[in-house]
Kinemage of the C-alpha trace (Angstrom):
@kinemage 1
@onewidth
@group {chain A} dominant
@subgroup {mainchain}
@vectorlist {calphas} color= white
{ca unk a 1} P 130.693 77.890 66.733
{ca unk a 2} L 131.905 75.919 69.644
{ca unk a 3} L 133.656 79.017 71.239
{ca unk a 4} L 130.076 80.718 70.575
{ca unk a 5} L 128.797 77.984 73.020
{ca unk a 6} L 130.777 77.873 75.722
{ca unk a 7} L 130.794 81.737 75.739
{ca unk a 8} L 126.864 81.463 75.919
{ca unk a 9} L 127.376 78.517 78.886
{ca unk a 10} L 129.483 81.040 80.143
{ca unk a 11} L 127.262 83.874 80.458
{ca unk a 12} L 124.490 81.659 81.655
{ca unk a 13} L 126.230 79.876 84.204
{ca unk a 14} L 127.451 83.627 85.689
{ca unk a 15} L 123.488 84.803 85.583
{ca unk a 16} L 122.491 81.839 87.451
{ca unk a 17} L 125.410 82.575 89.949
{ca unk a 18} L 124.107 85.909 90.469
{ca unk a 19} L 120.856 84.577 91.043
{ca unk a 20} L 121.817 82.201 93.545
{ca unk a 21} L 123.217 84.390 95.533
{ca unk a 22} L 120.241 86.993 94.998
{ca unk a 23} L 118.276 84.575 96.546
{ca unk a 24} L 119.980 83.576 99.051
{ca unk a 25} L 120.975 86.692 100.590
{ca unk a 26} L 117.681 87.970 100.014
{ca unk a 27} L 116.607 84.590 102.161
{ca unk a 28} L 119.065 85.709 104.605
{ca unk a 29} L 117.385 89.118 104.676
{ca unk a 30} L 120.587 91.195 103.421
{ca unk a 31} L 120.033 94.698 103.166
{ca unk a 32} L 121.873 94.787 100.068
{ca unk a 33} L 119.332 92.276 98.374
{ca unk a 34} L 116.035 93.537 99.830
{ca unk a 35} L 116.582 97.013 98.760
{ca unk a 36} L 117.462 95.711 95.325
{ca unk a 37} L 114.264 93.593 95.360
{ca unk a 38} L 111.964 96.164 96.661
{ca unk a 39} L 113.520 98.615 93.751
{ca unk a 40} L 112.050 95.573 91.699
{ca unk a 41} L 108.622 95.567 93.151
{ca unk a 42} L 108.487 99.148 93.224
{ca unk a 43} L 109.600 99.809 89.607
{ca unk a 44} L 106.662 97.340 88.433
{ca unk a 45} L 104.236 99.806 90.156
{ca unk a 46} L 102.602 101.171 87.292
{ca unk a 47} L 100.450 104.717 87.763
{ca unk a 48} L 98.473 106.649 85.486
{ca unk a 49} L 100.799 109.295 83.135
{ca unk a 50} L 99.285 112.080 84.994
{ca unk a 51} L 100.175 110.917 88.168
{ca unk a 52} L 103.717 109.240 88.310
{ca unk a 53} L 105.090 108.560 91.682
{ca unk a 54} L 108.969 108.016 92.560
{ca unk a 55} L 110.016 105.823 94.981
{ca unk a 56} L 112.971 105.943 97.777
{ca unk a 57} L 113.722 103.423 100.674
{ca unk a 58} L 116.210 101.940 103.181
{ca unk a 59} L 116.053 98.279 105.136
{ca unk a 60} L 117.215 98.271 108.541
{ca unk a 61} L 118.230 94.457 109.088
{ca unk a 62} L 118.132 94.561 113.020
{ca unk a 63} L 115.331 95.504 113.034
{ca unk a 64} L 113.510 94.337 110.046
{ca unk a 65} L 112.285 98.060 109.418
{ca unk a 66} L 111.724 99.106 105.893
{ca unk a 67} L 111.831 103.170 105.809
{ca unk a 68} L 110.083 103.903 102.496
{ca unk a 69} L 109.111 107.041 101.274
{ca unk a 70} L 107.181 107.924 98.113
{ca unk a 71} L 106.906 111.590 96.183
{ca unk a 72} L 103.413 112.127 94.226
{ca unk a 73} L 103.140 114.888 91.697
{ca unk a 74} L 101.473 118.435 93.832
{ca unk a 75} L 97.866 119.121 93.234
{ca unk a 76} L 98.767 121.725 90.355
{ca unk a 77} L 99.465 118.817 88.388
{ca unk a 78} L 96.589 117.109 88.855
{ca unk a 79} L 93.367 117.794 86.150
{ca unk a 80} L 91.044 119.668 87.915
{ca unk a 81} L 88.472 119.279 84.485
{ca unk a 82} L 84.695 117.036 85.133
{ca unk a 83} L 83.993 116.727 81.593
{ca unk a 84} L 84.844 117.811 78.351
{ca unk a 85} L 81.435 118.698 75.988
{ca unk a 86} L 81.530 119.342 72.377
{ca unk a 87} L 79.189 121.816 70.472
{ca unk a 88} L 78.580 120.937 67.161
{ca unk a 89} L 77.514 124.582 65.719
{ca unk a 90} L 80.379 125.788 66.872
{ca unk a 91} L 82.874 122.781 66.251
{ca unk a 92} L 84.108 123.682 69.810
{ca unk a 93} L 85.251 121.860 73.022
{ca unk a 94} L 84.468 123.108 76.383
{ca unk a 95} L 85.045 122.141 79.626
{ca unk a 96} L 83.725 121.778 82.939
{ca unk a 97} L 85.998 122.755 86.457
{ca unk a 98} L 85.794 120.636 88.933
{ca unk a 99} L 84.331 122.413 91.857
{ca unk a 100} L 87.039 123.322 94.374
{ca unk a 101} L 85.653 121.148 97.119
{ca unk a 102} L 86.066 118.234 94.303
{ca unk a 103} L 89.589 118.907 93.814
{ca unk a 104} L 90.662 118.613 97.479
{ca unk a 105} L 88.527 115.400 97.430
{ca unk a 106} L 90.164 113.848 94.529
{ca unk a 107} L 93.526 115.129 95.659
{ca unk a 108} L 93.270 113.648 99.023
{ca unk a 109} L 91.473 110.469 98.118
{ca unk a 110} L 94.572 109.895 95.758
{ca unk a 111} L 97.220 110.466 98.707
{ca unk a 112} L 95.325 108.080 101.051
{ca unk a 113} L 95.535 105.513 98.246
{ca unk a 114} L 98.784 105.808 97.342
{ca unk a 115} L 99.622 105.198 100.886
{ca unk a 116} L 97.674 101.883 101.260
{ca unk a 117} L 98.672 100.710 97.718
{ca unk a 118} L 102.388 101.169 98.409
{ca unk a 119} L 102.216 99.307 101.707
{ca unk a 120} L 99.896 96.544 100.334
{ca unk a 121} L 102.315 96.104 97.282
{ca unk a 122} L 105.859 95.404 99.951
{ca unk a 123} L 104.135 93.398 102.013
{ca unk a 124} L 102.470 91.237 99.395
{ca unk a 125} L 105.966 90.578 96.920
{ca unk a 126} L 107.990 89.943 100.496
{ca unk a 127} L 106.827 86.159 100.649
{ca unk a 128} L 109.780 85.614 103.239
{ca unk a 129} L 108.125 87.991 105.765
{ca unk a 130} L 111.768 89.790 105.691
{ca unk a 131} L 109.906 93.241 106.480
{ca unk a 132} L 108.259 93.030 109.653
{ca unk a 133} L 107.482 96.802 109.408
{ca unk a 134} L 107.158 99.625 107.133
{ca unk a 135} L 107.695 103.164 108.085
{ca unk a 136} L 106.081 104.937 105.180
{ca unk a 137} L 106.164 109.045 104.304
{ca unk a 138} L 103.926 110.571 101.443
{ca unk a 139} L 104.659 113.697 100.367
{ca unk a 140} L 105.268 116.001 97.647
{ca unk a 141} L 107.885 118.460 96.774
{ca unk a 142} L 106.761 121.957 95.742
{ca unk a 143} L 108.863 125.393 96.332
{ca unk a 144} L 108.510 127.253 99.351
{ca unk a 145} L 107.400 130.393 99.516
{ca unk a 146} L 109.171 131.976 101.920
{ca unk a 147} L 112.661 130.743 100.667
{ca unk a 148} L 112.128 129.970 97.544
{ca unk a 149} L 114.011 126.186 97.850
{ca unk a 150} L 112.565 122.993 96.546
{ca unk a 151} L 110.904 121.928 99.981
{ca unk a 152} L 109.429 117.728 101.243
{ca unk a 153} L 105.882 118.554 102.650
{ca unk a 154} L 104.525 115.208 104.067
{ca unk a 155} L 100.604 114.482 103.588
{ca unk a 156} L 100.649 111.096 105.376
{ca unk a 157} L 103.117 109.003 107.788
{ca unk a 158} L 102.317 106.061 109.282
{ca unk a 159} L 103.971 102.563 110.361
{ca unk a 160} L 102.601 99.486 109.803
{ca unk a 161} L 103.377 95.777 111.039
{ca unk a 162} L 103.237 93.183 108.869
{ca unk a 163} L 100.476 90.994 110.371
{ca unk a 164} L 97.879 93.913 110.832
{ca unk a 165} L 97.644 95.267 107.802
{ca unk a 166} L 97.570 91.240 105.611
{ca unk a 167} L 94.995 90.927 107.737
{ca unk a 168} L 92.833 94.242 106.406
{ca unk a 169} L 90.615 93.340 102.960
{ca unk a 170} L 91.541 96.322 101.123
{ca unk a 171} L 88.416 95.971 98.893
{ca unk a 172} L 86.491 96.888 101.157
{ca unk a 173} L 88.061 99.849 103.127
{ca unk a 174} L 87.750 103.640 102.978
{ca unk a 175} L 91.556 104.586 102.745
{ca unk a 176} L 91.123 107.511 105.613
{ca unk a 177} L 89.597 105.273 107.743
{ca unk a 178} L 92.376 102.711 107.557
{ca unk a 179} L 95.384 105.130 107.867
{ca unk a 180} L 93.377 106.345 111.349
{ca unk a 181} L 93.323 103.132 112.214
{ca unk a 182} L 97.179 102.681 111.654
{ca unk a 183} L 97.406 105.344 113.900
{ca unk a 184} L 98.725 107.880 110.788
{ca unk a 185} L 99.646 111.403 111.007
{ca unk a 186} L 97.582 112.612 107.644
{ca unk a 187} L 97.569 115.915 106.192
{ca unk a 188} L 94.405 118.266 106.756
{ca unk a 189} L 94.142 119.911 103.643
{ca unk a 190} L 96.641 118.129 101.042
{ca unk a 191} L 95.461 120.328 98.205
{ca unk a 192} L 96.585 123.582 99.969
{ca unk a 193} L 99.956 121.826 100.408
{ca unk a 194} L 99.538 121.877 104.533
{ca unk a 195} L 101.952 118.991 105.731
{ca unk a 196} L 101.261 116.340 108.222
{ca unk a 197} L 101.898 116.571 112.005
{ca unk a 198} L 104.400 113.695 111.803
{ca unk a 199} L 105.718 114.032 115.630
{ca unk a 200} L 104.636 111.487 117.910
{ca unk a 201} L 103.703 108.322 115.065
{ca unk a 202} L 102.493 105.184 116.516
{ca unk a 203} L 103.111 102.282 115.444
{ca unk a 204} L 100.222 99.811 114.351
């Protein structure tokens, strides 16, 4: 029982090490630790089934520059159904399309948020103001047509300093609105897959 103990002593004593040192070289604003503490935040970043979202980044110490990009599903895998109606003669379900202007709306509407939301969620967990910056890229991956490859087609890039965008009350914005402000490069026509102009991004 007593070897049980001081195994368990042990074992704790080693976590807390490791979480000491977490800490401090996340305090210290070690690339290491702020990637693996991003991964954190980012993993917590729950999204509908439907619509899962994957994550990948880099932190650039010098310059206190996360480089984040994040991959939502294409628009053939969102549901492009407005209701679902059941006929009880027939014990049948139908369903209504969404109208093709609806489906670019929804599509879009659900890049531009996905581009706020993963900005507003960094900036908020990094209580150290580590990241002065975010350079963010949403995009998809779909195959291309002419070579038949798995190709990245961006719908939105954009960078963002800290201090602007805590100071923006997301409640109350219209997502487009605020990536023009930010000075983002956003896709057209998302739904069509037609990437982003990302040459020439300024910086907000």
């Amino acid at each position: 029982a007593l070897a049980l103990c001081a195994a368990r002593e042990a074992k704790a004593a080693e976590h807390n090490r490791k979480l000491d040192k977490f800490i401090a070289d996340l305090g210290y604003g070690a690339a290491e630790a702020v990637q693996d503490y991003v991964s954190i935040v980012v993993s917590n970043s729950v999204y509908p089934p439907h619509f899962q979202v994957k994550h990948g980044f880099t932190f650039d110490p010098e310059a206190a520059e996360l480089q984040l990009t994040v991959l939502v599903p294409g628009p053939d895998k969102i549901p492009g159904i407005k209701a679902h109606k059941y006929t009880k003669s027939s014990d049948e379900i139908s369903s209504t399309p969404l109208a093709q202007k609806e489906c670019k709306e929804r599509y879009a509407g659900a890049v531009h948020q996905v581009a706020l939301r993963s900005l507003h969620e960094v900036f908020e967990a990094d209580r150290r103001g580590i990241m002065r910056t975010i350079t963010l890229q949403v995009g998809t991956e779909t195959v291309d047509p002419a070579t038949g490859r798995e190709t990245y087609l961006p719908f939105v890039a954009t960078g963002a300093a800290r201090e602007v965008f805590l100071g923006f009350n997301l409640s109350n914005v219209v997502p487009a609105a605020t990536l023009g402000l930010l000075g983002a490069a956003v896709s057209k026509d998302p739904f069509n897959l037609v990437p982003a102009d990302t040459t020439g991004i300024r910086r907000a």
